[in-house]
N, C-alpha and C positions, 0 to 999 in steps of 0.2 A: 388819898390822892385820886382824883380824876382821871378817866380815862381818857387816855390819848383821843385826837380826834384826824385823821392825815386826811387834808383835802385837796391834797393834788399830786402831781407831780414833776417833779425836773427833768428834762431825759439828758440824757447825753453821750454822743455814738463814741463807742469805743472799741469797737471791729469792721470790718466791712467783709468783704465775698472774698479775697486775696489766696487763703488759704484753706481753701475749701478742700482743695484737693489735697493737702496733705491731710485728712482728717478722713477716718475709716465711716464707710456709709453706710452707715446703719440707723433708722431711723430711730432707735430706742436708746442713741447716742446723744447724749445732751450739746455737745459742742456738733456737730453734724447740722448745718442749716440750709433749707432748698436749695437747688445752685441755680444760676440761670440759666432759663429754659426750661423751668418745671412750670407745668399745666397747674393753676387750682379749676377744679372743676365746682364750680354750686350746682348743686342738685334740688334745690327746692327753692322758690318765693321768697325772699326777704324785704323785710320794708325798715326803709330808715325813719322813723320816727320824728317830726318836727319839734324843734328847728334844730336837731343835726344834721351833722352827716354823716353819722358812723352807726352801726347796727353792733351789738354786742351777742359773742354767743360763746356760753359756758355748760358742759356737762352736756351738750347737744341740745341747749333750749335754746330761744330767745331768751339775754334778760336785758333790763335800763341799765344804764351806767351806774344808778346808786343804789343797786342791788347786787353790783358784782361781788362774787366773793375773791377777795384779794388775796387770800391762801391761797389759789387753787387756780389752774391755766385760766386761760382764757384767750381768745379773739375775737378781731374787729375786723369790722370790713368798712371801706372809707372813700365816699365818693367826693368829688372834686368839689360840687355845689354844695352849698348852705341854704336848705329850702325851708319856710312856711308853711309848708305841706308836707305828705307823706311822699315819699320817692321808695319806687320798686325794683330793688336789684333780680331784673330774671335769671334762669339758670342758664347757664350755660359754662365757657370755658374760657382762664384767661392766664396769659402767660407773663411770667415772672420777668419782670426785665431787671431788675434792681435786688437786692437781699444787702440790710446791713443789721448787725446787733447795735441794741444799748443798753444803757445800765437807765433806769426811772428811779428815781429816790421821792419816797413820798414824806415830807416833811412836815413839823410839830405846827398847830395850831399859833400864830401870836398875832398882836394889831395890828401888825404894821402888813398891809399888800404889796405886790410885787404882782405885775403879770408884762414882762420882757425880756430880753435877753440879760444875763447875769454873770457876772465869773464864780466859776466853782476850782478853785483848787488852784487856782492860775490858767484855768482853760476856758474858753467861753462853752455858756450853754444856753440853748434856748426852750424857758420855760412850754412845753405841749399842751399844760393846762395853766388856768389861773390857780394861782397856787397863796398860802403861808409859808414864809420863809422864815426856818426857825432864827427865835431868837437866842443871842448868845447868855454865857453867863453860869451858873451853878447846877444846874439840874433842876428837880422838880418839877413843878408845872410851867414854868418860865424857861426852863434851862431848855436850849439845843438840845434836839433827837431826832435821829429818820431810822428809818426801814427802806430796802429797795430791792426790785424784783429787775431780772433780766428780759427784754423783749427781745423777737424777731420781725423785722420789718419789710415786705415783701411786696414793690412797689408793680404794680398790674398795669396791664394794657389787652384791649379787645377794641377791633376794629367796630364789632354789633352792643357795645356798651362803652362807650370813651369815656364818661364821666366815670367807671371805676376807677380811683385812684390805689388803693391800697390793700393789704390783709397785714393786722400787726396780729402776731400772737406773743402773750405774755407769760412768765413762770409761776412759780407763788413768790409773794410776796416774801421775806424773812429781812434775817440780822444778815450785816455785811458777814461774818464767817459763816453763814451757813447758807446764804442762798446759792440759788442753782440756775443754769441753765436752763430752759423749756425744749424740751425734745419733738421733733416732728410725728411721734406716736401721742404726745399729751395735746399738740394741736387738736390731728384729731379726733383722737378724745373732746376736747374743746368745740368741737363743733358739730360730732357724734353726724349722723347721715345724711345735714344739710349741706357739707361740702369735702371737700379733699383734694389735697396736695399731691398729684402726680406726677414723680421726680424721673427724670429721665431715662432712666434705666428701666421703670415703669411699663414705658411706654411702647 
């Protein structure tokens, strides 16, 4: 059999900020996600690479999107604009107005494309990337499969950078019973000393 191939994914939000406070705060808690009002501070030069708008950073590097490793955290940072050229996220400091979770299901290889809105399950979703939508049927190379990872979505605002729009960080990858959370320590992690989440109590 062939190896799997996932080229994309589905997201679809199925928490928001609500209960934040019932949830002990500890950033090495998987369920524990920024609240509003936490600072991310960048600390260092980031450039979004043409023609995105999203810079990717894993293990504290840069890397491209098709180089992420999908086991293992990761975040993005996401400006408003779609540019031709390279755009310079400076450092500085930006406040969290927004935090929701979703689930991303990244699904089997088959002909047939899809890139718009879908129903999964009887719920609308809307496709984040262009994606293959598995195909139904027996298994094997043809049959229905996904894998899906949980993200945190943490929408920004700065008065000295307005085109910031976002910081998503995501967990690893896995099987529906085993995946996990991404905790605010694997962020972090994920972005090692180019930036950091300053949670209110921080402060």
């Amino acid at each position: 059999m062939k190896p799997l191939v996932w080229l994309g994914i589905l997201s679809l939000s199925v928490t928001g900020c609500s209960n934040l406070q019932q949830i002990e705060k500890d950033p090495s808690n998987r369920h524990y996600m920024p609240p509003k009002g936490s600072i991310v501070r960048i600390n260092e030069e980031l450039t979004v690479p043409p023609p995105w708008a999203r810079v990717f950073l894993q293990r504290g590097e840069v890397v491209s999107y098709g180089h992420l490793d999908r086991y293992y955290p990761s975040c993005n940072f996401e400006l408003e604009t779609i540019s031709q050229r390279p755009q310079i996220i400076r450092p500085g400091e930006f406040e969290i107005i927004h935090v929701s979770r979703r689930e991303e299901y990244m699904v089997r290889r088959v002909p047939r494309l899809y890139a718009g809105p879908i129903s999964l399950e009887g719920r609308d979703a809307d496709v984040a990337e262009p994606f293959m939508l598995a195909g139904g049927g027996g298994g094997g190379e043809s049959g229905s499969g996904s894998m899906f990872m949980h993200t945190v979505r943490m929408r920004l605002e700065s008065a000295e950078q307005p085109d910031m729009y976002m910081l998503t960080c995501r967990g690893a990858q896995d099987n529906p019973p085993d995946v996990e959370f991404v905790s605010i320590d694997e962020m972090h992690e994920a972005m090692g000393d180019k930036a950091v989440i300053l949670l209110p109590e921080d402060r």
